[in-house]
N, C-alpha and C positions, 0 to 999 in steps of 0.2 A: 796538553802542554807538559812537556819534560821538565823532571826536578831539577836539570843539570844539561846544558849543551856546551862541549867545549870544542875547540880546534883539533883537528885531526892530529896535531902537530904533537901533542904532549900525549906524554906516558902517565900522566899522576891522575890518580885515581880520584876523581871530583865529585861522584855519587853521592849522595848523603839517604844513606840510606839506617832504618830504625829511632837508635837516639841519638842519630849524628845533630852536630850544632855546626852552624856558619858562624866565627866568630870576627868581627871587626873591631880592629883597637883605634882610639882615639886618642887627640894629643898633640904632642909634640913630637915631630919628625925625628929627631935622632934618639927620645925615649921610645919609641917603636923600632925604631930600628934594634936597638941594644935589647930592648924586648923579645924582640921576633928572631931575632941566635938563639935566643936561650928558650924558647917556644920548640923550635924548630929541633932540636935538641929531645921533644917526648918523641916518642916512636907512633904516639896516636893523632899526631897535630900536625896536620899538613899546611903547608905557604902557599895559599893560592893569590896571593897579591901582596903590596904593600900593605902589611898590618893584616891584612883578611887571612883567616885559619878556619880550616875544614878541622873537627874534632870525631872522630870515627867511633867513639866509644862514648857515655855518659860520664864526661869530668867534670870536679868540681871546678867552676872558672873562677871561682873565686877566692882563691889560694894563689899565693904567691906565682909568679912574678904579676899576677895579671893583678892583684889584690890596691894596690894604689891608680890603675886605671881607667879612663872612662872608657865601657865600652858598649855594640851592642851587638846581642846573639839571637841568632835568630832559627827556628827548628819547625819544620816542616805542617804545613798546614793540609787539611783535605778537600772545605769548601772556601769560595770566595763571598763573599758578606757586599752589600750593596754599601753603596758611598754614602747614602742616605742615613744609614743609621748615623745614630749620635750619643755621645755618651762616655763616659771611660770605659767601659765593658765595650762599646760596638767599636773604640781605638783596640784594643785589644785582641779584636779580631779579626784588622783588617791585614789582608795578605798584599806580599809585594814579589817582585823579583831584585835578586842583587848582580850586577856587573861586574866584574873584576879583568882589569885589561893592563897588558904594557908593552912597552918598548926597550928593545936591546936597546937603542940608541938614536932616539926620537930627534928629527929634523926641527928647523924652525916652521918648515911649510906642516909637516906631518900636525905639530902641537897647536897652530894655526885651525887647522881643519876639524882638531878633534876638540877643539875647543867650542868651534861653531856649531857642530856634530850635538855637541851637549848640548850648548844651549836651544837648542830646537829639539829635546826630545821632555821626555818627561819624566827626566830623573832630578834627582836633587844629589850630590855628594856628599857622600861619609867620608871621607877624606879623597885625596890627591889617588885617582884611578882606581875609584870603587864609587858606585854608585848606587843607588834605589831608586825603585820604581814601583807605580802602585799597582798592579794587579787588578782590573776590571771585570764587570762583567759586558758580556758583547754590547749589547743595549747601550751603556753608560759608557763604554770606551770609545763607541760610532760617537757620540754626543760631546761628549766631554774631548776627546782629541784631536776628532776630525770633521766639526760640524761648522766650520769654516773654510769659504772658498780658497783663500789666498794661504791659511794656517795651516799645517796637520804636524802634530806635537809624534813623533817617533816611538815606540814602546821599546822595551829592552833588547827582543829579539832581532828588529830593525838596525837600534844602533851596534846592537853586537857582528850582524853581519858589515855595518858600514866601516867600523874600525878594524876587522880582517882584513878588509878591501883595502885598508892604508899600513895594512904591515901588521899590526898587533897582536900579541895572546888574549885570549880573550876568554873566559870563565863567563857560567851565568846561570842562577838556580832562579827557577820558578816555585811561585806557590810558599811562599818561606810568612811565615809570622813571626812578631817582636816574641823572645823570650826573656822576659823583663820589664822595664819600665820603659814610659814613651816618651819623656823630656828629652834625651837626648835626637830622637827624630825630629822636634819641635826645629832644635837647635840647630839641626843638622839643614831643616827648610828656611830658616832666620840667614845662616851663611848663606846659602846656594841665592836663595834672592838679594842679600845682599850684595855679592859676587854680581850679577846679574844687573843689578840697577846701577851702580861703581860704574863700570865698563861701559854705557848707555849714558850717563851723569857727566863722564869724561868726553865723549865724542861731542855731546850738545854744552858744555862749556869749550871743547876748540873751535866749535863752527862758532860757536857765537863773537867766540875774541878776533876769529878767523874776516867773519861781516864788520869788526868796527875798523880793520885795518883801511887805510883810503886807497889803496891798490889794488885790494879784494873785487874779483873780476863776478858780477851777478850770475852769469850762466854757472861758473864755477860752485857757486855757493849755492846754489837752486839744485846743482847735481845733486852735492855734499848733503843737501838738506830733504832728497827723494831719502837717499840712505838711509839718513839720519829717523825719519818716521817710518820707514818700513822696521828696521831694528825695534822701535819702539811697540810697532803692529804687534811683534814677534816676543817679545816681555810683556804688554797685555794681553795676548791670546794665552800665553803660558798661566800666569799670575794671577790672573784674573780668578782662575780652576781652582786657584790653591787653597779657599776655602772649604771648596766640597772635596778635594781628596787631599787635603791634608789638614783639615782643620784648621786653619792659619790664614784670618785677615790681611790683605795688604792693600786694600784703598784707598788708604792715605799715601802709601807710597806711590802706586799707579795713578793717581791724581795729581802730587807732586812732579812726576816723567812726564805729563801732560801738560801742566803748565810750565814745564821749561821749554816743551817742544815750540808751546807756541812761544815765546818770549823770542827763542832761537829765529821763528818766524818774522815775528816783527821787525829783531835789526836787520834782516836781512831786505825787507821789502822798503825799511828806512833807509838803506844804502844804495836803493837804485833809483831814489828820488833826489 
C-alpha cells in the first residue's frame, strides 16, 4: 500500500517522504481559514485540503500561528499493529489512513452522495473533507468490515476512488500514526457518531409524527419505515466495530436507535388498525 495516492489531475507534490508530517487543523472554520493563509505563506507547508498541511521538512508545529490550535499530526508508520491490542501504548500504535477531498463547486446531488459515501465507509471525520480511517490487517479488515451479508463498511482506497467518480480532488496517505496525543481522535469519533445517530434520530421522529397524522396512507409508511431500518442496519453494522477499532463504546447509544426504531414500528401498526 502506497504512503500517498492522489489524482492524476494535480501537480503538488503529496509524498511524505523522511520527517515529513500530515498536519490537520481543528476548530473553527474561519480560524482555519485565516490560519491556513498564513500556513500556506512557509515555503515548507503544503495545502492539501481544508485545514490539512503536508510539512516536508521536520517543523516545530508548535510555534505560532498553530500554537493556540487544536490539532493532529500524523508521520509515517512501518508496521500495522492488530486491533486487539489495548492499552495507551497499543493507541499509540495503531495506524490509519487519511482522505483529503474537494470540490470546485459541489452540487446538492454531489454533497447528497458524498454524504452517503461516508457514512457507509469506515472513516470517521477530522473536520469538513478530511477524513481517517483505521488501517487493518487482512485477517481483521475481512472480519470487521465485510463479514456481513447485507453490510460492507468501504476503506479509504474504495471511497477515494468513489468521490473521483463524482468529480472530486482527492489526496490519501496510507500507513500514517498519531504524532501526539489521542484525545482529540476520541473526539473526532464522539462527532462523527454523533453526526451519524442526529440524521437517523431525525428520519424516525418524522415517520413517526408522519404515522399519527389521520391521512397517513400505511403502505406509504411501511415503505418509509423499510428505509428507515435499513439505515439503522447501516449505523449498527458501522458502530457496533467502534469499540474494537477505535476504542469507543456506543451501546447505549445503538440501543437507544433501536428502541426508537421499534416505537417508530408500533405507531405505525397502531394506524392501520
Amino acid at each position: 500500500m502506497s504512503d500517498a495516492d492522489v489524482s492524476d489531475s494535480t501537480a503538488i507534490d503529496v509524498t511524505m517522504k523522511g520527517l515529513s508530517q500530515l498536519v490537520v487543523i481543528l476548530g473553527d472554520a474561519k480560524i482555519v481559514k485565516k490560519t491556513a493563509k498564513k500556513l500556506e505563506s512557509h515555503g515548507k507547508m503544503v495545502r492539501v485540503g481544508r485545514g490539512a498541511f503536508l510539512i516536508h521538512v521536520q517543523t516545530h508545529i508548535g510555534k505560532p500561528p498553530l500554537l493556540d490550535l487544536p490539532i493532529i499530526a500524523f508521520k509515517k508508520a512501518r508496521e500495522i499493529p492488530s486491533v486487539s491490542e489495548r492499552g495507551e501504548e497499543a493507541g499509540s500504535r495503531r495506524v490509519y489512513s487519511v482522505v483529503s477531498y474537494r470540490f470546485r463547486s459541489p452540487t446538492s446531488t454531489q454533497k447528497k452522495r458524498v454524504e452517503r459515501l461516508v457514512r457507509r465507509s469506515s472513516s470517521i471525520r477530522l473536520r469538513p473533507g478530511v477524513l481517517l480511517f483505521p488501517v487493518l490487517r487482512s485477517k481483521e479488515r475481512r472480519k470487521l468490515l465485510e463479514s456481513d451479508e447485507k453490510y460492507v463498511l468501504m476503506d479509504s482506497k474504495k471511497l477515494s476512488e468513489e468521490l473521483r467518480g463524482l468529480g472530486a480532488e482527492v489526496f490519501r496517505w496510507s500507513r500514517l500514526k498519531i504524532d501526539g496525543h489521542l484525545f482529540e481522535i476520541q473526539n473526532a469519533v464522539a462527532r462523527t457518531l454523533s453526526h451519524d445517530f442526529t440524521s437517523f434520530e431525525t428520519l424516525a421522529k418524522d415517520l413517526r409524527n408522519q404515522a399519527k397524522e389521520p391521512e397517513a396512507q400505511f403502505k406509504t409508511l411501511r415503505k418509509r419505515y423499510a428505509i428507515l431500518s435499513k439505515r439503522y442496519g447501516e449505523l449498527k453494522f458501522k458502530w457496533s466495530r467502534a469499540n474494537k477499532i477505535w476504542s469507543y463504546d456506543t451501546t447505549k447509544l445503538l440501543t437507544r436507535g433501536y428502541n426508537m426504531l421499534l416505537s417508530v414500528r408500533r405507531v405505525i401498526d397502531s394506524s392501520a388498525s
